[in-house]
KEKOL-448311 format. One record per atom (N, C-alpha, C): residue number from 1; chain; atom name; x, y, z. Coordinates in nm, 4 decimals. Layout:
N
   k c  a     east    north       up
 NUM A CA        X        Y        Z
...
END
This chain:
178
   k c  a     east    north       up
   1 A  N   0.0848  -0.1182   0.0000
   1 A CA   0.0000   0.0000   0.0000
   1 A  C   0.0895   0.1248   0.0000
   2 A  N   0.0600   0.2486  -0.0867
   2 A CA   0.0735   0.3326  -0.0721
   2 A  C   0.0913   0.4166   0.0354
   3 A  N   0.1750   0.5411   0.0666
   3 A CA   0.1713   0.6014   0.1466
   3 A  C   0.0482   0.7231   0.0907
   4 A  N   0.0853   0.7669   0.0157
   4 A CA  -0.0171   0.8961  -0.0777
   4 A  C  -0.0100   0.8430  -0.2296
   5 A  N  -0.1250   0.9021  -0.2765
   5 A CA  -0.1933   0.9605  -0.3747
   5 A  C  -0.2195   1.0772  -0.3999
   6 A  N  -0.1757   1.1537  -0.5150
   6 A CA  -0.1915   1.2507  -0.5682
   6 A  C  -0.2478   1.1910  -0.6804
   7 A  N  -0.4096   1.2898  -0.6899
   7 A CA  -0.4962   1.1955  -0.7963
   7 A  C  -0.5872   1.3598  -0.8471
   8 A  N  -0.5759   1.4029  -0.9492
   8 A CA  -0.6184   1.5468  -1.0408
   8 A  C  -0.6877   1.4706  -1.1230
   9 A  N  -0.7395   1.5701  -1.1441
   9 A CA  -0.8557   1.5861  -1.2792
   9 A  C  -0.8315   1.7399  -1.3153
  10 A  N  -0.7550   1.7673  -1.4451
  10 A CA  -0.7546   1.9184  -1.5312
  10 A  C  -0.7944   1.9499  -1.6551
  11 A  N  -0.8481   2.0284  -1.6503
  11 A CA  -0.8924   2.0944  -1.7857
  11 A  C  -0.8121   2.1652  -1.8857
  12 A  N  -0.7341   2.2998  -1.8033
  12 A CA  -0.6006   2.3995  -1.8068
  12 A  C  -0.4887   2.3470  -1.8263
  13 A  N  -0.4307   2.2269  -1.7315
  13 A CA  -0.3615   2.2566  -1.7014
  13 A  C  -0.3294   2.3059  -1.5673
  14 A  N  -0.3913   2.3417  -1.4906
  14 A CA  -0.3873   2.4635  -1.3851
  14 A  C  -0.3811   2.3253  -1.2508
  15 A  N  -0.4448   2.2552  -1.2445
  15 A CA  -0.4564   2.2071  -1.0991
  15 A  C  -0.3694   2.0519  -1.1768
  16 A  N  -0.3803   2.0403  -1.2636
  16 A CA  -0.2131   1.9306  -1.2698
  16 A  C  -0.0524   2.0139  -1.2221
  17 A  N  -0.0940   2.1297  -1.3030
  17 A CA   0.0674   2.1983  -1.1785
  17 A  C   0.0377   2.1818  -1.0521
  18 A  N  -0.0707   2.2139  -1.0068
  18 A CA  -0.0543   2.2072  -0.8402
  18 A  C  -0.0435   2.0908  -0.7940
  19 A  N  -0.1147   1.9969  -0.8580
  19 A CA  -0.0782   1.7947  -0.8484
  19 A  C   0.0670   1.7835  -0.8361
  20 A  N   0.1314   1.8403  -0.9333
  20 A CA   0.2375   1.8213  -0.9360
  20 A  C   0.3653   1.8630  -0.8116
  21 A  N   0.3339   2.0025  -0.8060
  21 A CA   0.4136   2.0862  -0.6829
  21 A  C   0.3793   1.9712  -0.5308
  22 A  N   0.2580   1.9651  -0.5234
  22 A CA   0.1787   1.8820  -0.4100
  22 A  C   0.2516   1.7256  -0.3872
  23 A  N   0.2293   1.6351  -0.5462
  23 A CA   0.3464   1.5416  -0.4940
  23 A  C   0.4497   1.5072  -0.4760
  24 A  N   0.5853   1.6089  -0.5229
  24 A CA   0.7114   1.6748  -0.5025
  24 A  C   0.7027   1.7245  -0.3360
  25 A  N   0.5788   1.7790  -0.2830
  25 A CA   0.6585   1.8337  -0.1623
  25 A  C   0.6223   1.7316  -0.0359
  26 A  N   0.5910   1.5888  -0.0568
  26 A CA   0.5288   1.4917  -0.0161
  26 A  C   0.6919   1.4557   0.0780
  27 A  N   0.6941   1.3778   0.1643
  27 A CA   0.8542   1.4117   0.1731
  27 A  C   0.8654   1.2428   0.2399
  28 A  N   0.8401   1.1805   0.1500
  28 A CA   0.8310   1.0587   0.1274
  28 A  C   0.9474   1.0026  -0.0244
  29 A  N   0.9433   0.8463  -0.0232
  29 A CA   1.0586   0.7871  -0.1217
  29 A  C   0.9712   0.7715  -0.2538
  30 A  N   0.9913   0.7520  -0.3468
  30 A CA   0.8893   0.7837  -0.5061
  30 A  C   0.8475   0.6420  -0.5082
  31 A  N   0.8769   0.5565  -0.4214
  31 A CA   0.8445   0.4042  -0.4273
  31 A  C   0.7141   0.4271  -0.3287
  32 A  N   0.6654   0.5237  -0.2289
  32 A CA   0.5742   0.5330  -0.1382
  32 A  C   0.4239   0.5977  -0.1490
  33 A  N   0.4451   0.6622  -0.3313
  33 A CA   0.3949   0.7934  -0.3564
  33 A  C   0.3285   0.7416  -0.4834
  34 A  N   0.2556   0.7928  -0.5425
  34 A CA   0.1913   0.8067  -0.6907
  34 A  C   0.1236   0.8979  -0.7035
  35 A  N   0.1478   0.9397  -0.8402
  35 A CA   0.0200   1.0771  -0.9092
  35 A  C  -0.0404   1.0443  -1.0228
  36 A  N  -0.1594   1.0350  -1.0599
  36 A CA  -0.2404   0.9821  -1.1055
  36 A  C  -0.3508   1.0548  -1.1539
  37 A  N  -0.3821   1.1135  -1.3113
  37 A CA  -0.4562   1.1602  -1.3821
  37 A  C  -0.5993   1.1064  -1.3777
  38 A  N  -0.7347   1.1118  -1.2580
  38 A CA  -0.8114   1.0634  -1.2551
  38 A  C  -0.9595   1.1124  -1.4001
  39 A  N  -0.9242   1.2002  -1.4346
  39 A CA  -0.9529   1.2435  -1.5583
  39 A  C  -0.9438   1.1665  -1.7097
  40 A  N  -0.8106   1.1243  -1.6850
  40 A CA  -0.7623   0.9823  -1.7535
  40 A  C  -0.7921   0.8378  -1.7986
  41 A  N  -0.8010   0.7758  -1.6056
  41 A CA  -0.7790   0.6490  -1.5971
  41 A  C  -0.8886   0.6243  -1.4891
  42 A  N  -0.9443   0.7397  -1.4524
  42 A CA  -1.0194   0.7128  -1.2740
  42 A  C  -0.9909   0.6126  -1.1936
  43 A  N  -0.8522   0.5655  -1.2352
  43 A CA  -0.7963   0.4112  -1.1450
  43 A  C  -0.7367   0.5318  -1.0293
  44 A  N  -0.7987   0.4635  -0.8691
  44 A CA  -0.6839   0.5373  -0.7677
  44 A  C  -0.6168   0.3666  -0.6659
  45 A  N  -0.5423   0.4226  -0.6794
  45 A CA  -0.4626   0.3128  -0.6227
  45 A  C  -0.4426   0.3112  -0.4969
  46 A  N  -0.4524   0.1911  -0.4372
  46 A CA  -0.4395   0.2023  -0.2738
  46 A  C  -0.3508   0.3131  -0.1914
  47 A  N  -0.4143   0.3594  -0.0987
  47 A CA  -0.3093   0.4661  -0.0338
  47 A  C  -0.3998   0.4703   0.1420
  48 A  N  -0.2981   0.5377   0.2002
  48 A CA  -0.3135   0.5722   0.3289
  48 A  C  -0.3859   0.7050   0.3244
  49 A  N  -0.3144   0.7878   0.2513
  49 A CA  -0.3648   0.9580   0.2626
  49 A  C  -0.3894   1.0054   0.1326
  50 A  N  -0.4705   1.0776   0.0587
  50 A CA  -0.5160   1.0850  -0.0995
  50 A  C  -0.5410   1.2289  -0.0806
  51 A  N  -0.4539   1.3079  -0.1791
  51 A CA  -0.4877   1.4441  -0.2025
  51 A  C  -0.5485   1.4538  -0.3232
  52 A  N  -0.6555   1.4929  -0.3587
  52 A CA  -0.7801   1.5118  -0.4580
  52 A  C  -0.7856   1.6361  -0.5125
  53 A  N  -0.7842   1.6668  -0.6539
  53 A CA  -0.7754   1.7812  -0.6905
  53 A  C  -0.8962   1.7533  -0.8314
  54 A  N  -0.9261   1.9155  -0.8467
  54 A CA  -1.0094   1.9187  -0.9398
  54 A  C  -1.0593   2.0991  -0.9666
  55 A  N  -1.0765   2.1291  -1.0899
  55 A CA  -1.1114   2.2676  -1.1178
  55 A  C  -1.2599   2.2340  -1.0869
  56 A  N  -1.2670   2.3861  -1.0395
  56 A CA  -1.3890   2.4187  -0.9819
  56 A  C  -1.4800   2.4237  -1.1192
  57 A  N  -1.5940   2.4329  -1.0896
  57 A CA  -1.6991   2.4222  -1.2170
  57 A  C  -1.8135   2.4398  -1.1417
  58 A  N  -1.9188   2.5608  -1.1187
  58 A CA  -2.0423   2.5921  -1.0851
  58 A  C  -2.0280   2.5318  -0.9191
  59 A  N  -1.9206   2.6140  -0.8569
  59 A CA  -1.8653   2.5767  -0.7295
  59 A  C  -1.8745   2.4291  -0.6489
  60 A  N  -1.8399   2.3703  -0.7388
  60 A CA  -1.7950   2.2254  -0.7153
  60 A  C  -1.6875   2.1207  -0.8377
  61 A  N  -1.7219   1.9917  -0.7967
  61 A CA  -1.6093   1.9305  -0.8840
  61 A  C  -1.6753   1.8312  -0.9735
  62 A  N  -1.6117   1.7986  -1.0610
  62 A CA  -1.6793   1.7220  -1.1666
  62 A  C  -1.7080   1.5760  -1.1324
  63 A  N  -1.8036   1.4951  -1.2260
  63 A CA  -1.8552   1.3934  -1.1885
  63 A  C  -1.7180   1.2584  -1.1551
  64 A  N  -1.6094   1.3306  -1.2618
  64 A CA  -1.5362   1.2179  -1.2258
  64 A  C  -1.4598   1.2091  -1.0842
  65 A  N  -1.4494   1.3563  -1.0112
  65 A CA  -1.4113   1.3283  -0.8904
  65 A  C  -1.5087   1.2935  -0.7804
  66 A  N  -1.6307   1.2772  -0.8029
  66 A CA  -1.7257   1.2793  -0.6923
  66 A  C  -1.7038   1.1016  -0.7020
  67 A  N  -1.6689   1.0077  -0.8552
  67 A CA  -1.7114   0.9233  -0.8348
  67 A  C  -1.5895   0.9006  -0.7494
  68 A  N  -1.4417   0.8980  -0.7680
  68 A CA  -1.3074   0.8575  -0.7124
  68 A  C  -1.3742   0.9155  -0.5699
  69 A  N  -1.4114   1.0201  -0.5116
  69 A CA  -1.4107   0.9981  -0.3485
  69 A  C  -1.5440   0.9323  -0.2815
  70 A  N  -1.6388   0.8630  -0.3659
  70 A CA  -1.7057   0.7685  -0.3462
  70 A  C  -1.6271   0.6306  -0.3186
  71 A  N  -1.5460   0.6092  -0.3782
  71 A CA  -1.5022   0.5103  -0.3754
  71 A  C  -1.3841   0.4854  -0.2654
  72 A  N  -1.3966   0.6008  -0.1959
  72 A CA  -1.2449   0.6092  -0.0801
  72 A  C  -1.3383   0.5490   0.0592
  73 A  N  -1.2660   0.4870   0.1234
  73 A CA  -1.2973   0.4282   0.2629
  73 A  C  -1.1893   0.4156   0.4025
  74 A  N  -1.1973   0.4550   0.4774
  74 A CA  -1.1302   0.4708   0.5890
  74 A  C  -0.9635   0.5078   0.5764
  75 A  N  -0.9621   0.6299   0.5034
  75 A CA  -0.8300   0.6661   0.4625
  75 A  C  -0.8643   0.8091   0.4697
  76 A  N  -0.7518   0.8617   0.4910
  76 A CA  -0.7504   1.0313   0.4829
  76 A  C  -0.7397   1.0809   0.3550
  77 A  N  -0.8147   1.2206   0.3537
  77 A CA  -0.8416   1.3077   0.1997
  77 A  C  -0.8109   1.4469   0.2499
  78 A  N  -0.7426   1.4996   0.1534
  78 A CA  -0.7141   1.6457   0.1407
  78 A  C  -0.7902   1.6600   0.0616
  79 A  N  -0.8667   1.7897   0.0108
  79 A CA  -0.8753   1.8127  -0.1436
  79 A  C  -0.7913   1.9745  -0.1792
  80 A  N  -0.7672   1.9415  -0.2843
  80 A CA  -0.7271   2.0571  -0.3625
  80 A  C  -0.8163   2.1051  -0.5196
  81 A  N  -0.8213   2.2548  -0.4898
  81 A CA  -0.8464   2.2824  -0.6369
  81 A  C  -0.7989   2.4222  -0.7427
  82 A  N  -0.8575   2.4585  -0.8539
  82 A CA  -0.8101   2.6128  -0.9029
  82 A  C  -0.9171   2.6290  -0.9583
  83 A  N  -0.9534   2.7902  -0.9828
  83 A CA  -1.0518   2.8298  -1.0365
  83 A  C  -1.0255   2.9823  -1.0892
  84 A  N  -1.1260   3.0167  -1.1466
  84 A CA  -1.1157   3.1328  -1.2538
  84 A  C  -1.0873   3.2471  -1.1994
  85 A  N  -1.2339   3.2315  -1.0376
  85 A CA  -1.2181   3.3707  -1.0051
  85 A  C  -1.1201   3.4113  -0.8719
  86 A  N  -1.1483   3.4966  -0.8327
  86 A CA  -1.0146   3.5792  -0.6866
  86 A  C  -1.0833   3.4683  -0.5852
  87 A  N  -0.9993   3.4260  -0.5326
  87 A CA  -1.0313   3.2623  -0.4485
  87 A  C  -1.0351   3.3671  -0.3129
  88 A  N  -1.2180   3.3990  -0.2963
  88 A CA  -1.2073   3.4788  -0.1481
  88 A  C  -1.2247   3.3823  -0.0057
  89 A  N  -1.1965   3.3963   0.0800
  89 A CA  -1.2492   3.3285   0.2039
  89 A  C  -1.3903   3.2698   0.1799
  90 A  N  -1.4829   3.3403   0.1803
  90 A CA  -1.6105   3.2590   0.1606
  90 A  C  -1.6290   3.2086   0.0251
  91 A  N  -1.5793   3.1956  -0.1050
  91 A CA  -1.5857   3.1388  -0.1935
  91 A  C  -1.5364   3.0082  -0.1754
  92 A  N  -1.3809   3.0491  -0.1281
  92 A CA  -1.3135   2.9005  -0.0809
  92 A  C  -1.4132   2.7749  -0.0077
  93 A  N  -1.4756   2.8850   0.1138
  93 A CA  -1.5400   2.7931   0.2108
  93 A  C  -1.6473   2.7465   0.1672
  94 A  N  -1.7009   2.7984   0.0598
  94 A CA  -1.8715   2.7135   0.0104
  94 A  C  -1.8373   2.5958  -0.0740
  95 A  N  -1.6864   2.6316  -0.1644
  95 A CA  -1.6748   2.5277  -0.2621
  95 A  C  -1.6251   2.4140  -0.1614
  96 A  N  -1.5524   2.4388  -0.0824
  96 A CA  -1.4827   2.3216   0.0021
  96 A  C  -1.6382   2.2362   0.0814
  97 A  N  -1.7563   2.3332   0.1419
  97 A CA  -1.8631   2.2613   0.1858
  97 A  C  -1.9444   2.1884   0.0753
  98 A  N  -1.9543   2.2200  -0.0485
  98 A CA  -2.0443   2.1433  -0.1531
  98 A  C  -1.9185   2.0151  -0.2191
  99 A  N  -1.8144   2.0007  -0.2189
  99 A CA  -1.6961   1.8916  -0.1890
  99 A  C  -1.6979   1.8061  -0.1173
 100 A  N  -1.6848   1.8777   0.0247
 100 A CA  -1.6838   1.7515   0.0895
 100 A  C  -1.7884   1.7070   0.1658
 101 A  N  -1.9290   1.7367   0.1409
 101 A CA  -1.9986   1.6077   0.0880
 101 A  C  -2.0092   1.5099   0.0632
 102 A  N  -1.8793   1.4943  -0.0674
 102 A CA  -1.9059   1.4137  -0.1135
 102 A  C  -1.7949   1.3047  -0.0625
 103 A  N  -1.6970   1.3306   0.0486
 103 A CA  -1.6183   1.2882   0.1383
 103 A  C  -1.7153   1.1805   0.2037
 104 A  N  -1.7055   1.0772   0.1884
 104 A CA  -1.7721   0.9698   0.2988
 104 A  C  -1.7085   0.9515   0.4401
 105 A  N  -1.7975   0.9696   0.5290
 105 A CA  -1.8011   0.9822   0.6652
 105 A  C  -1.6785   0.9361   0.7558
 106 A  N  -1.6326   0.7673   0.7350
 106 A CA  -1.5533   0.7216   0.7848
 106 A  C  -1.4532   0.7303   0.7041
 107 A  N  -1.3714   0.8203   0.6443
 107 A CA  -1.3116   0.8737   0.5998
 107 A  C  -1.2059   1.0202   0.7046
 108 A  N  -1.1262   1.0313   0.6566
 108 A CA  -1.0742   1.1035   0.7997
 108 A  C  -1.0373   1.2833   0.6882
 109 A  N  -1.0908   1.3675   0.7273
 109 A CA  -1.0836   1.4584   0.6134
 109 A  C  -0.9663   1.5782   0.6782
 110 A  N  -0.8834   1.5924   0.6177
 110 A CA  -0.7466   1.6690   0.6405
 110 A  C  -0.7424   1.8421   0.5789
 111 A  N  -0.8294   1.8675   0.5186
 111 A CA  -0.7946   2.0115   0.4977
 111 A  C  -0.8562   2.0273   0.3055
 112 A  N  -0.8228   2.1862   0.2893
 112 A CA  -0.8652   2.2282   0.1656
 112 A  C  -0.7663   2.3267   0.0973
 113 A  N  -0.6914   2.3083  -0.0463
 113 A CA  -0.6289   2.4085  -0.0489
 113 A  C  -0.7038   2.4541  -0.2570
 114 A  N  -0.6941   2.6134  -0.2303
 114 A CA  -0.7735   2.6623  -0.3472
 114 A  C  -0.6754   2.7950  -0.4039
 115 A  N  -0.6796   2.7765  -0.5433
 115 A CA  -0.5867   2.8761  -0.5999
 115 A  C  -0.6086   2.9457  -0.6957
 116 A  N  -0.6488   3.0170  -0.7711
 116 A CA  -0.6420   3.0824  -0.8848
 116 A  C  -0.5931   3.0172  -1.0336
 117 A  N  -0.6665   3.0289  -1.1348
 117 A CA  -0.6009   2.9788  -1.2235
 117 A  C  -0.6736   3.0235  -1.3529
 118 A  N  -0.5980   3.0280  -1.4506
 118 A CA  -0.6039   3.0954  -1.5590
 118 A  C  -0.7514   3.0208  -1.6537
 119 A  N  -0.7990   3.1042  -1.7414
 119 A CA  -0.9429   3.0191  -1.7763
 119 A  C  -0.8782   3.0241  -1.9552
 120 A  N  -1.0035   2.9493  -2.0155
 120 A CA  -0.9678   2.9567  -2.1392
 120 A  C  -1.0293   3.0582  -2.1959
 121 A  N  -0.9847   3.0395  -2.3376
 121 A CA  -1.0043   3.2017  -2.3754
 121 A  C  -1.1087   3.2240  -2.4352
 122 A  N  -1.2184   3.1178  -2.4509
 122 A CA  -1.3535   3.0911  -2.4935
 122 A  C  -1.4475   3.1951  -2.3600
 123 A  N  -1.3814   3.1877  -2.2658
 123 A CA  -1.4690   3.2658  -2.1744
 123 A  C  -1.4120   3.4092  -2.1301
 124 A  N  -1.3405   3.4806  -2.2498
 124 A CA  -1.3212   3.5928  -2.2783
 124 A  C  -1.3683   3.6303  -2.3761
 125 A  N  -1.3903   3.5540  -2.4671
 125 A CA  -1.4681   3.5849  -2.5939
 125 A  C  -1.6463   3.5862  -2.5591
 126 A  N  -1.6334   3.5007  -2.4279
 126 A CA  -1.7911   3.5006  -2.4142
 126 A  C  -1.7950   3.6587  -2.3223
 127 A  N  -1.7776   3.6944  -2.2034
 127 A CA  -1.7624   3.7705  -2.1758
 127 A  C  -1.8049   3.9115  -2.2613
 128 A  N  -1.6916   3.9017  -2.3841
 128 A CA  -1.7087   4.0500  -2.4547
 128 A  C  -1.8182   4.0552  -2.5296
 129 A  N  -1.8569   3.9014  -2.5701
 129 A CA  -2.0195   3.8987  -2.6726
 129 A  C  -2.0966   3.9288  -2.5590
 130 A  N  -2.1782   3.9044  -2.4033
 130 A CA  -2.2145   3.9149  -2.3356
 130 A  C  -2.2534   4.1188  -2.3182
 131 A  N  -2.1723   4.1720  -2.3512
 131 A CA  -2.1319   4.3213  -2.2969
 131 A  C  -2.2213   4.4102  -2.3932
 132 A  N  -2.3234   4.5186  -2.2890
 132 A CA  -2.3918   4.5703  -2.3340
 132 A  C  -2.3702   4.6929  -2.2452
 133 A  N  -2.4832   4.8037  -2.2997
 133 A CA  -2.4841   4.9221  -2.2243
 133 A  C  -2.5083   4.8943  -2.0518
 134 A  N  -2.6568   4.7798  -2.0245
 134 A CA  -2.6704   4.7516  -1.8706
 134 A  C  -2.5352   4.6881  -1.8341
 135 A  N  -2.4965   4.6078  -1.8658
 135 A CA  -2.3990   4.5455  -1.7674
 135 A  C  -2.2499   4.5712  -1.7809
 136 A  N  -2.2344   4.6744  -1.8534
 136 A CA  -2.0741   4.7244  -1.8273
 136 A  C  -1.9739   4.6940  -1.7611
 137 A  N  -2.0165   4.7575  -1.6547
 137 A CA  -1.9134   4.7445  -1.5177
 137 A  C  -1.8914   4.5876  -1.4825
 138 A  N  -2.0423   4.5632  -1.4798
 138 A CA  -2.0112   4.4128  -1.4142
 138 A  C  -1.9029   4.3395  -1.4960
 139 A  N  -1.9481   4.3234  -1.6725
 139 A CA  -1.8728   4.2774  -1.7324
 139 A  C  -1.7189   4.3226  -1.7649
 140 A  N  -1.6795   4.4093  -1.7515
 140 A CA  -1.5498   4.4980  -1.7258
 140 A  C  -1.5120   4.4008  -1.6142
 141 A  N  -1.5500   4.4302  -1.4763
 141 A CA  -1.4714   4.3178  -1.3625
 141 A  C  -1.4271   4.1975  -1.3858
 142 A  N  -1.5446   4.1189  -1.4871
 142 A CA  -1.5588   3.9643  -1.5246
 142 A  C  -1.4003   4.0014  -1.6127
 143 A  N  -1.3725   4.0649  -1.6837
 143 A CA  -1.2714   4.0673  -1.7775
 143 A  C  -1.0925   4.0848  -1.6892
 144 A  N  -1.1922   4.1816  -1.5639
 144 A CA  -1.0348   4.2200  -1.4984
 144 A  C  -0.9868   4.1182  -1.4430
 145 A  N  -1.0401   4.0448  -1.3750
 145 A CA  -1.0981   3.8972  -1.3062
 145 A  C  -0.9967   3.7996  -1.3775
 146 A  N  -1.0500   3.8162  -1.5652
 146 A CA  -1.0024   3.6856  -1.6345
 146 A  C  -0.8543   3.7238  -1.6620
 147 A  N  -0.8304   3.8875  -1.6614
 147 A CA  -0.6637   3.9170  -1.6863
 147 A  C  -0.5994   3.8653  -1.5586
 148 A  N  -0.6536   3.8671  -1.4628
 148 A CA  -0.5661   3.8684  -1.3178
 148 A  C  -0.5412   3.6821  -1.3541
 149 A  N  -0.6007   3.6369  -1.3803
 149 A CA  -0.6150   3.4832  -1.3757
 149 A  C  -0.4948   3.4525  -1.5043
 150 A  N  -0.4949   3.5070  -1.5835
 150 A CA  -0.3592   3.4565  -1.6878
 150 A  C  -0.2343   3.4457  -1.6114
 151 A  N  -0.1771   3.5193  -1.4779
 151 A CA  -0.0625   3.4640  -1.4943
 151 A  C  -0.0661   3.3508  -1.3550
 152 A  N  -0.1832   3.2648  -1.3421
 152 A CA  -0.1850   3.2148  -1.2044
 152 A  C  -0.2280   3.0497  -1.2656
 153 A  N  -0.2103   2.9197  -1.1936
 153 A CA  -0.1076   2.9232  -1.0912
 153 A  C   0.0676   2.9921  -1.0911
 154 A  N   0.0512   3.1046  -1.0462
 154 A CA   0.1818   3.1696  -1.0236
 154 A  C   0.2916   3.0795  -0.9313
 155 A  N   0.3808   3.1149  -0.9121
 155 A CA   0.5427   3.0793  -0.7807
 155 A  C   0.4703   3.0794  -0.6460
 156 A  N   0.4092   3.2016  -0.6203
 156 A CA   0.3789   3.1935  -0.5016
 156 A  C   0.2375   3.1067  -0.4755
 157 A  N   0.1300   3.0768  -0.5691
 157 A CA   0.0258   2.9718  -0.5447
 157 A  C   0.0747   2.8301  -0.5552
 158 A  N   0.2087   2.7865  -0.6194
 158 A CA   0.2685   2.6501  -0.5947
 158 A  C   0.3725   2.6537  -0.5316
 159 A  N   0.4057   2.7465  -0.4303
 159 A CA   0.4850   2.7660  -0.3131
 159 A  C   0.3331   2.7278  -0.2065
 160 A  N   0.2316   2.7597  -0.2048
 160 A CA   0.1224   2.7660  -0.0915
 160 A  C   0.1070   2.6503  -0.0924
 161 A  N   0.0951   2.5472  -0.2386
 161 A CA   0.0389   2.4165  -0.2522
 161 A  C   0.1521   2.3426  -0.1969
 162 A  N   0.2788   2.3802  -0.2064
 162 A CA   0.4107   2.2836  -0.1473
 162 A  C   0.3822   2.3065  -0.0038
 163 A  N   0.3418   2.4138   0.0808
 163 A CA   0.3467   2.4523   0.2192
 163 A  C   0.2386   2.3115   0.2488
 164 A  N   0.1287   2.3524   0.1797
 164 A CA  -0.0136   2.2682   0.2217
 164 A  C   0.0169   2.1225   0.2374
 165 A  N   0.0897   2.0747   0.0938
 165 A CA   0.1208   1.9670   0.1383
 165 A  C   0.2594   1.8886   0.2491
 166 A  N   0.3264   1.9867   0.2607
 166 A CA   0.3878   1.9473   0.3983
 166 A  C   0.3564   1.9389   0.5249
 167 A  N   0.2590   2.0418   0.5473
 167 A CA   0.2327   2.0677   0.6654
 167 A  C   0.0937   1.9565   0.6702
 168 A  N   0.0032   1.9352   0.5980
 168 A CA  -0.0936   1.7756   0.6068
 168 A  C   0.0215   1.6438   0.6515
 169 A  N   0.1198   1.6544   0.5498
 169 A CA   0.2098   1.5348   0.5165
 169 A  C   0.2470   1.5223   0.7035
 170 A  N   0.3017   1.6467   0.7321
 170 A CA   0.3834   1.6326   0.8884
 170 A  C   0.2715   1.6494   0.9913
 171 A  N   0.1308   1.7083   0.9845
 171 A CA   0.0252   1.6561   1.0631
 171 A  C   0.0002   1.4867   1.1102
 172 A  N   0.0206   1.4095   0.9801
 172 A CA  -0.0464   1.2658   0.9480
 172 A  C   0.1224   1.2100   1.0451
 173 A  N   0.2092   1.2497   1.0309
 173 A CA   0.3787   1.1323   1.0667
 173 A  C   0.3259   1.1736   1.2065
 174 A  N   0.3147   1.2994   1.2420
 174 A CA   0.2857   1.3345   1.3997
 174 A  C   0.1625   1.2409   1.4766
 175 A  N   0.0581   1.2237   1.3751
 175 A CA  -0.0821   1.1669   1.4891
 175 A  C  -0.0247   1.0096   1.4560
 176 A  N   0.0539   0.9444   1.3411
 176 A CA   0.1061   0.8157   1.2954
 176 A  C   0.1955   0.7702   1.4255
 177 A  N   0.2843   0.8794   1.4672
 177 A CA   0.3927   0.8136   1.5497
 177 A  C   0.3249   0.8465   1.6706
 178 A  N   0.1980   0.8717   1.6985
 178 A CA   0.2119   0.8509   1.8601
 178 A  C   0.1749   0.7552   1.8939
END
């Protein structure tokens, strides 16, 4: 058995970098570890602790991750994700409550980490067809919104995702070794 799983589902691009940063800062041997494109293969492979990632979509995660944490049982889950817009405190906290949900009970749930990430450019083009005399402003923000999001996941949002996953990683050795 596994020690971790690092198991994404991406659209971008955007939350496979953070998959990635996340199982690099795991501080475990590459014989203990796997990362795994559930988008792909939806195979997750036995593990102790499973960090779950997935772009946000109508503030939650797609069907293929609801089915992979259906299928988890008495093992610990992080989740991770990225999304379009400015990742506020209460945005974070609603998407993380309509998520883990879908976390089954006897399951031991470890934390949430959420980041910014660049969108495609189909929803800049929608945006500017969208734009009329009423909704200006609003749509102006939606646009400032989608510029701020091109250069993210940035250094410092896969510096946060390396923190996140150390500090879960050295939570789990701490409650392991007592």
């Amino acid at each position: 058995m596994l020690k971790y799983v690092v198991a994404f589902s991406s659209k971008t691009g955007n939350t496979k970098a953070i998959a990635g940063r996340i199982f690099d800062a795991l501080p475990v041997s590459a014989e203990e570890k796997e990362i795994v494109d559930i988008g792909e293969s939806g195979f997750l492979m036995d593990a102790e602790t499973y960090f779950i990632g997935f772009p946000v979509h109508r503030m939650t995660c797609g069907m293929d991750v609801i089915d992979s944490l259906a299928d988890l049982h008495e093992v610990s889950i992080a989740l991770f994700a990225t999304c379009g817009a400015e990742p506020t405190e209460s945005y974070k906290k609603e998407i993380e409550q309509n998520v883990r949900a879908w976390v089954e009970d006897d399951n031991e749930y470890l934390g949430f980490f959420l980041c910014q990430g660049r969108m495609q450019d189909e929803i800049r083009e929608r945006y500017d067809s969208l734009r009329n005399d009423e909704n200006m402003d609003a749509i102006e923000k939606m646009i400032e919104n989608f510029d701020e999001a091109l250069s993210h996941p940035d250094e410092l949002d896969l510096a946060d995702a390396s923190f996140f996953a150390k500090t879960l990683a050295k939570g789990k050795d701490v409650k392991d070794g007592e």
